[in-house]
N, C-alpha and C positions, 0 to 999 in steps of 0.2 A: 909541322905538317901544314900547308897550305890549301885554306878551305875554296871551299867553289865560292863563296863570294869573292875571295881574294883574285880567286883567278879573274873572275868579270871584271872585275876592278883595272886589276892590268891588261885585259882586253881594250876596256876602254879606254885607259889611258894611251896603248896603243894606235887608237883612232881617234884620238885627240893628236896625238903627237901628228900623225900623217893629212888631220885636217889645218893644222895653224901651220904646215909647210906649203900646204895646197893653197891658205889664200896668200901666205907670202908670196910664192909663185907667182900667182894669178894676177897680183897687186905690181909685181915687179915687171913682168909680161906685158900689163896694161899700160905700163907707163914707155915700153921699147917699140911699140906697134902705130904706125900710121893711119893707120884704116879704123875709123870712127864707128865700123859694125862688130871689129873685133876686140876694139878696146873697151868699149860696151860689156861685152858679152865678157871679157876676163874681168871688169869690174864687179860685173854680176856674180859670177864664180867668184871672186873674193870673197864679196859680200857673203855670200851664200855658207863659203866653207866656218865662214866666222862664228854663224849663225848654227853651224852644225857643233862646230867646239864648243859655243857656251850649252847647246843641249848637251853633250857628252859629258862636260863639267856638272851641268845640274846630276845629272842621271848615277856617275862618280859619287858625287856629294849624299846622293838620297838610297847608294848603295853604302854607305858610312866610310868612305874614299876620300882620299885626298888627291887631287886631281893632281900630274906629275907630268913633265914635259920628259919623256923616255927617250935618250938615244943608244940605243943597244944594236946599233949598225944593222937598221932594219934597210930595205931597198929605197926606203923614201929620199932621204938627204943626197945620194947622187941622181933621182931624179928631180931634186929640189934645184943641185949645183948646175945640171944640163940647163933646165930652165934658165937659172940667172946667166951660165954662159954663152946661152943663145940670144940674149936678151942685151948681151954687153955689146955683141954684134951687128943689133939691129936688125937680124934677118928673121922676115916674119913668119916665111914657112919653118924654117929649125922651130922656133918659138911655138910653131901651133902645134908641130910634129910633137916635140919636147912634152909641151901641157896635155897632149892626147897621152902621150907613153905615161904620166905622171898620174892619170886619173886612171889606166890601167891595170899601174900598181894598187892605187887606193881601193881601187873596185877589189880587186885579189884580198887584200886585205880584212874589206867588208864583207867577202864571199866566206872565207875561213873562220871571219867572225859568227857567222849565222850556221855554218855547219857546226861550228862546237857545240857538244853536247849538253857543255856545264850552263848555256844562255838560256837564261829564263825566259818564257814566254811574250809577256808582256815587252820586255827587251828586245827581242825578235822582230816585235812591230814597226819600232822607231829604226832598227838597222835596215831593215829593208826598206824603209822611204827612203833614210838617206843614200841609202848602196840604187837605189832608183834614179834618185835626184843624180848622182855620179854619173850610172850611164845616160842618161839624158843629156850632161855634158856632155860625156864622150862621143857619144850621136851628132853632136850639132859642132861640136871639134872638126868632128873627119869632118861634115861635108863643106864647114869652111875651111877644110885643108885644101880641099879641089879648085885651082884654079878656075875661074869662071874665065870661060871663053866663046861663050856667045852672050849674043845683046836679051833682056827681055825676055820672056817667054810671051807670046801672044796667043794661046790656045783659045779654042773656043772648045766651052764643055757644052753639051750636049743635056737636057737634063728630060 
């Protein structure tokens, strides 16, 4: 019979697996992209997801886990492969298009993580920064998906 810790265990490791694809991506992304604000910004997101595995790993560990790269044909790896095929292409909107779909899988993932009922409180806390941290990318994804096609904004605020 498998205990609720077990289960969080493989929670985790589930969002472990999906975050070490997220800065592969992001790191592969980086290096197909011309534009110095998006390569930026997928470095960042690298960095970031990296950052988020070695927490999942400690949190594994301090749940008496052995932290496991799981692939049990979850949705993540074919939004891993779009990424790198759009990224063999050089086309930067597929590529942004691509990293938005891939961090709305990972949010999904985060989302189902924090509904389970077996996740301990204290747990809960750290899923939601990082299921935060994700839409936060995902926010700043779309709106450099949008073509810019005017110059500048010049507004004057009024205060």
């Amino acid at each position: 019979m498998i205990t609720t810790n077990e289960l969080v265990i493989e929670t985790f490791n589930r969002l472990l697996a999906v975050c070490k694809a997220g800065e592969q991506a992001f790191r592969i992304a980086a290096h197909a992209v011309q534009d110095s604000e998006l390569r930026t910004a997928f470095k960042q997101y690298s960095h970031q997801r990296a950052r988020m595995a070695s927490e999942l790993r400690m949190e594994i560990r301090l749940l008496g886990g052995e932290p496991e790269m799981l692939d049990d044909g979850m949705a993540m790896p074919p939004a891993l492969a779009r990424v790198i095929a759009a990224s063999a292409q050089t086309d930067q909107q597929a590529i942004l298009q691509e990293c938005e779909h891939m961090e709305e899988v990972v949010s999904h993932l985060f989302d189902e993580a924090l509904d389970d009922s077996n996740m301990p409180f204290e747990l809960i806390i750290a899923l939601r920064r990082q299921r935060d941290e994700i839409r936060l990318a995902m926010e700043r994804l779309h709106t450099l998906e949008r073509p810019v096609t005017a110059g500048p904004s010049h507004a004057v605020v009024q205060v």
